[in-house]
C-alpha positions in Angstrom: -33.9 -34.8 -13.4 -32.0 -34.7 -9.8 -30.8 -30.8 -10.7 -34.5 -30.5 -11.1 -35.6 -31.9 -8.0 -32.8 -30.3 -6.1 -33.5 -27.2 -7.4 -37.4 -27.7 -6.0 -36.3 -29.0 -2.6 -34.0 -26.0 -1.9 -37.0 -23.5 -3.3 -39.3 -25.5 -1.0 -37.1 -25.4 2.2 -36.4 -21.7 1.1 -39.8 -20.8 1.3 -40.5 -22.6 4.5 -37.3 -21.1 6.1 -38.4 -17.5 5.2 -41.9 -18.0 6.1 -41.4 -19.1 9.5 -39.1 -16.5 9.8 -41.6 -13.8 8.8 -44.1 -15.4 11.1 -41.8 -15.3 13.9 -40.8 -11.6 13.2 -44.7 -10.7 13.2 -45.1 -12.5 16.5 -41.9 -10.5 18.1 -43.4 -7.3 16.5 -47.1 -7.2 17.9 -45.9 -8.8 21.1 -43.3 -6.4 22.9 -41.0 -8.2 25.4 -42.7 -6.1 28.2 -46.1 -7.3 28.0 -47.2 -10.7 29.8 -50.4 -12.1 30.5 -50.1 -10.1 34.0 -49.7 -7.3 32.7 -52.4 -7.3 30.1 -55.0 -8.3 32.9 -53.5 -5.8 35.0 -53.9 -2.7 32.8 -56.8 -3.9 30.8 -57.5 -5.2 27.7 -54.8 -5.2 25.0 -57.4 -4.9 22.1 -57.3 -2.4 19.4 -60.3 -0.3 21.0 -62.2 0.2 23.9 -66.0 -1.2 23.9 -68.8 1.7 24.4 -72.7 1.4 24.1 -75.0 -0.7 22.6 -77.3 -0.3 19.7 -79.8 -2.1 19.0 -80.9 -1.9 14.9 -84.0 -2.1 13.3 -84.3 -2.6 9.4 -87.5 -2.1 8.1 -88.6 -1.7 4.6 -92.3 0.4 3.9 -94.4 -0.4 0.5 -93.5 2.0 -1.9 -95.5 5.5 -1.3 -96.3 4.8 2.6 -93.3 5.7 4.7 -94.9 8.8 5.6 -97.9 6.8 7.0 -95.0 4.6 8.4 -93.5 7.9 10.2 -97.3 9.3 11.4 -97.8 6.2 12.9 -95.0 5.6 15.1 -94.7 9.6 15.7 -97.9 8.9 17.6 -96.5 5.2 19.5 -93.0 4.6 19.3 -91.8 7.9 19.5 -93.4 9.0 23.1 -92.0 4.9 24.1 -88.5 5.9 23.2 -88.6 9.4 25.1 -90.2 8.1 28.2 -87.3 5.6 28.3 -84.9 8.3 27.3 -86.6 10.5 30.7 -86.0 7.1 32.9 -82.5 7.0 31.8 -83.5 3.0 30.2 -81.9 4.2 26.7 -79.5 6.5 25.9 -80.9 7.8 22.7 -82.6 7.0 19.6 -82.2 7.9 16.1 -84.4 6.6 13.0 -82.7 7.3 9.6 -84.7 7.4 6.1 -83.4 6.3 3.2 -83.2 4.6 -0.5 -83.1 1.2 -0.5 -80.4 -0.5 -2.8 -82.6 -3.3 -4.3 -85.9 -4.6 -3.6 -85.0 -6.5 -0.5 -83.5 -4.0 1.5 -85.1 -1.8 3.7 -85.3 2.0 3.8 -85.7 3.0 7.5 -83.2 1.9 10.4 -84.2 2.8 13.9 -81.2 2.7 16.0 -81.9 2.5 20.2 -78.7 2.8 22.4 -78.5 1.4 25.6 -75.7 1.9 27.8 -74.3 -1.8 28.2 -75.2 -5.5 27.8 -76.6 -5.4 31.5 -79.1 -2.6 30.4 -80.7 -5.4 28.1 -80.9 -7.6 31.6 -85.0 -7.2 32.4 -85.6 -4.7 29.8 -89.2 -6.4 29.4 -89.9 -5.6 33.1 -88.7 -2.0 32.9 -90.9 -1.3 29.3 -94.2 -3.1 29.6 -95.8 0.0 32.3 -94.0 2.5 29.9 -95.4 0.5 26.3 -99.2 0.5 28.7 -99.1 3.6 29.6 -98.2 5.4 26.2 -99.6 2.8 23.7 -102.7 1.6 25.5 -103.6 -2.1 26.5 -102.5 -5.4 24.4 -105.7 -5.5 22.5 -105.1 -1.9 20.9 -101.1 -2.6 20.9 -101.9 -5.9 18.6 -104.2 -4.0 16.3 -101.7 -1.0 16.0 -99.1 -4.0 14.8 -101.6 -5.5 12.5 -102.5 -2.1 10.9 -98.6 -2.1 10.3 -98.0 -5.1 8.7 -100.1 -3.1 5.9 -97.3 -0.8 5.7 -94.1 -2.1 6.3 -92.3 -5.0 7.3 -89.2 -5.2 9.8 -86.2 -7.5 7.6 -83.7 -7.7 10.7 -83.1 -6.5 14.2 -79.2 -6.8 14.9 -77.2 -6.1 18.2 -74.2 -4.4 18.2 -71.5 -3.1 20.6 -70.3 0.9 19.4 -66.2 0.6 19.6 -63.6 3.6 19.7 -60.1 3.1 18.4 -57.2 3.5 20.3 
């Protein structure tokens, strides 16, 4: 019964031993000697990638036969929104992809808006409300353009996200 035991001590400190041993070898490795916390400020950051636009993502799922009716109807509101802010330099670009949904819950069209930073989402309301007036009319026919959507589709999920590029 002690062999045993001895045996499972010296597989258990074994084990411990190499593990910290791999851990300290995978510290030594993604840290070279040259770099400090200086340094890294100095130079920039030390991550993986360097951070570019942001898109903003709309998922949106149309009942079954009316995406087209989807697509006529913000062809005639959303569209001439997105290229007026395009023009003022407010958005990057815009891109709205079609597509099958996977299941009944998912959605079928994303719209994708890119803004050039976080600090272009700083007092966006301000900078779209004349544009949004202008092309789509005043609130009263805005909120029954909306309603006349909900008959058509229905938006799942509106994420953020920042685009990256791997170094």
């Amino acid at each position: 019964m002690r062999t045993n035991q001895a045996v499972h001590m010296m597989k258990t400190f074994l084990i411990t031993a190499l593990t910290l041993g791999m851990a300290g070898f995978c510290s030594a490795q993604s840290t070279p000697a040259s770099t400090s916390t200086s340094a890294t400020t100095a130079h920039g950051s030390s991550a993986p990638y360097t951070e570019g636009p942001i898109w903003v993502l709309t998922m949106i799922k149309t009942k079954a036969g009316l995406s087209d009716d989807y697509f006529k109807s913000i062809s005639q509101s959303v569209k001439p929104v997105y290229d007026e802010e395009k023009k003022q330099k407010i958005i990057l670009d815009y891109k709205i992809l079609d597509g099958d949904a996977s299941g009944a819950q998912d959605f079928n069209i994303l719209i994708m808006v890119q803004y050039p930073n976080m600090a272009a989402l700083d007092g966006l309301r301000d900078k779209m409300d004349p544009i949004v007036e202008k092309v789509m009319g005043p609130e009263d026919q805005r909120r029954a353009t909306a309603v006349k959507r909900l008959d058509i589709r229905e938006i799942l999920a509106t994420k953020t996200m920042r685009e990256i590029t791997l170094k």
